[in-house]
Residue frames as qw, qx, qy, qz and C-alpha x, y, z in Angstrom:
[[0.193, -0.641, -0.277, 0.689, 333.29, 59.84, 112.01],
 [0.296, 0.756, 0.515, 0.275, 331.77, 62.59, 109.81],
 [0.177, -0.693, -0.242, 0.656, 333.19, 66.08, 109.94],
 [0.414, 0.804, 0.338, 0.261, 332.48, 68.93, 107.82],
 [0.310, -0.477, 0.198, 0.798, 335.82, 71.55, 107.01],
 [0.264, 0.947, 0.002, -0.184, 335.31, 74.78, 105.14],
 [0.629, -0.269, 0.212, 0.698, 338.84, 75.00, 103.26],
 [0.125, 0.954, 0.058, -0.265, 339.68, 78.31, 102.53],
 [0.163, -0.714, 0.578, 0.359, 343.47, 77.67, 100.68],
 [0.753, 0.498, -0.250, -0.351, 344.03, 76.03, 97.39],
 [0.444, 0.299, -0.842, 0.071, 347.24, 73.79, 98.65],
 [0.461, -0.238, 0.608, -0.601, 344.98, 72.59, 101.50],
 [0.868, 0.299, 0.286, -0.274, 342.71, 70.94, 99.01],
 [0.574, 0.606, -0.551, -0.003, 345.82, 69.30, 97.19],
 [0.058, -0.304, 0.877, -0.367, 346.55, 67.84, 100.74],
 [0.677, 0.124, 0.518, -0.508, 343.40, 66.63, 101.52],
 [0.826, 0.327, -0.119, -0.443, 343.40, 64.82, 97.81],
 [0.307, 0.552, -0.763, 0.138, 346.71, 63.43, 98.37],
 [0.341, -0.228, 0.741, -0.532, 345.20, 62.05, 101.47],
 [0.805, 0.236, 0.313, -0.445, 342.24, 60.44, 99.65],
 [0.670, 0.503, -0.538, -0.093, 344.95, 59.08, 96.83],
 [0.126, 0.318, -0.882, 0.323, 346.68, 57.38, 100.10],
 [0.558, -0.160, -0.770, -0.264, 343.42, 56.00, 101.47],
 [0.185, -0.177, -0.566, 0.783, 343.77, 57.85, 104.92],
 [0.175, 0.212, 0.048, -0.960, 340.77, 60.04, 103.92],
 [0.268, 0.398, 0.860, 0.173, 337.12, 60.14, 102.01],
 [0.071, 0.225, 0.043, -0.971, 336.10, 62.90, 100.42],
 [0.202, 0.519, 0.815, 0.163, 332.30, 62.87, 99.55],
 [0.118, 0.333, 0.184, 0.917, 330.43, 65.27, 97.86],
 [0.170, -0.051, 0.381, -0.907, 328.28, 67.67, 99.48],
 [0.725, 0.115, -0.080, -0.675, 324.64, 66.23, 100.25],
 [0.771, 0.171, -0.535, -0.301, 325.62, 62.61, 99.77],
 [0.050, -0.217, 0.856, -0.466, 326.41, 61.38, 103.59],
 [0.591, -0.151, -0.733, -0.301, 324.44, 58.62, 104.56],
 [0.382, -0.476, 0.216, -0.762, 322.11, 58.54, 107.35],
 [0.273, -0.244, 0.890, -0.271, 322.07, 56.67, 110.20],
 [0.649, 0.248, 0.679, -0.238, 319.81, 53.02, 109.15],
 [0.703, 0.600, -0.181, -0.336, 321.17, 53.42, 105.65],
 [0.901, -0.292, 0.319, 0.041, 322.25, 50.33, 104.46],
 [0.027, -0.578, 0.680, 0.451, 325.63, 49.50, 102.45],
 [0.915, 0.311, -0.198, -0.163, 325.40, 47.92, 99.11],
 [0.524, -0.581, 0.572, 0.246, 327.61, 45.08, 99.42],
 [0.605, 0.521, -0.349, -0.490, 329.41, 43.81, 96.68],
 [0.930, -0.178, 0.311, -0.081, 329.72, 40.19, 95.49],
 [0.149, -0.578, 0.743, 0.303, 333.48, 38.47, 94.83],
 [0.926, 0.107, 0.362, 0.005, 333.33, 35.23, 92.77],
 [0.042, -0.701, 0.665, 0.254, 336.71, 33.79, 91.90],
 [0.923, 0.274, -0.229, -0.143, 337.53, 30.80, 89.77],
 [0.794, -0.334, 0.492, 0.122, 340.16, 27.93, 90.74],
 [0.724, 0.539, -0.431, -0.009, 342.60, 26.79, 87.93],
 [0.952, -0.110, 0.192, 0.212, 344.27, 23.44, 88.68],
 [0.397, 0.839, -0.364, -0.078, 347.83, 24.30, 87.84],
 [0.744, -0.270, 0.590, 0.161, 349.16, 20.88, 89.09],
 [0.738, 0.277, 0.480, 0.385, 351.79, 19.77, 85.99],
 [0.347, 0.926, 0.105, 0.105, 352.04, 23.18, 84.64],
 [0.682, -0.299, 0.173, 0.644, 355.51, 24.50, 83.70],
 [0.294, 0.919, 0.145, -0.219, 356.16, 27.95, 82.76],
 [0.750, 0.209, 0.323, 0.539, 358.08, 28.62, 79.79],
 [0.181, -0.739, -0.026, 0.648, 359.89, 32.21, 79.96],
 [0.346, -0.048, 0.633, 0.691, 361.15, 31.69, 76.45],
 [0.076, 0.416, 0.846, 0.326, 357.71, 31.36, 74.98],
 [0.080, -0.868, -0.371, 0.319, 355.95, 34.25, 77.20],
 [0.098, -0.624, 0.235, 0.739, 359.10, 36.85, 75.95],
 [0.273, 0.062, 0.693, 0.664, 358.08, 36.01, 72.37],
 [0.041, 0.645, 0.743, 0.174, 354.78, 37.09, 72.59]]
């Protein structure tokens, strides 16, 4: 959903960033809303596997470093 607010008070726009620091919000800048049949870049994950069968971690050795 897309609405457009005028804010007229300086701790308004301190809430509203708080909101966008919690992830409840999106603030975008003016001019940059995306129109219907635009498409999202998606992005691509690739993760790597590590065998850690046999491994033992050595706390001693990790605080020394």
């Amino acid at each position: 959903m897309t609405i457009t607010i005028e804010v007229v008070d300086k701790n308004a726009v301190n809430l509203l960033l708080e909101l966008e620091k919690l992830k409840i919000i999106r603030l975008l800048p003016v001019g940059s809303l995306a129109r219907k049949g635009d498409s999202v870049q998606k992005k691509e994950f690739k993760a790597i596997q590590i065998d850690t069968k046999g491994f033992k971690f050595d706390r001693e050795e990790a605080n020394e470093r």
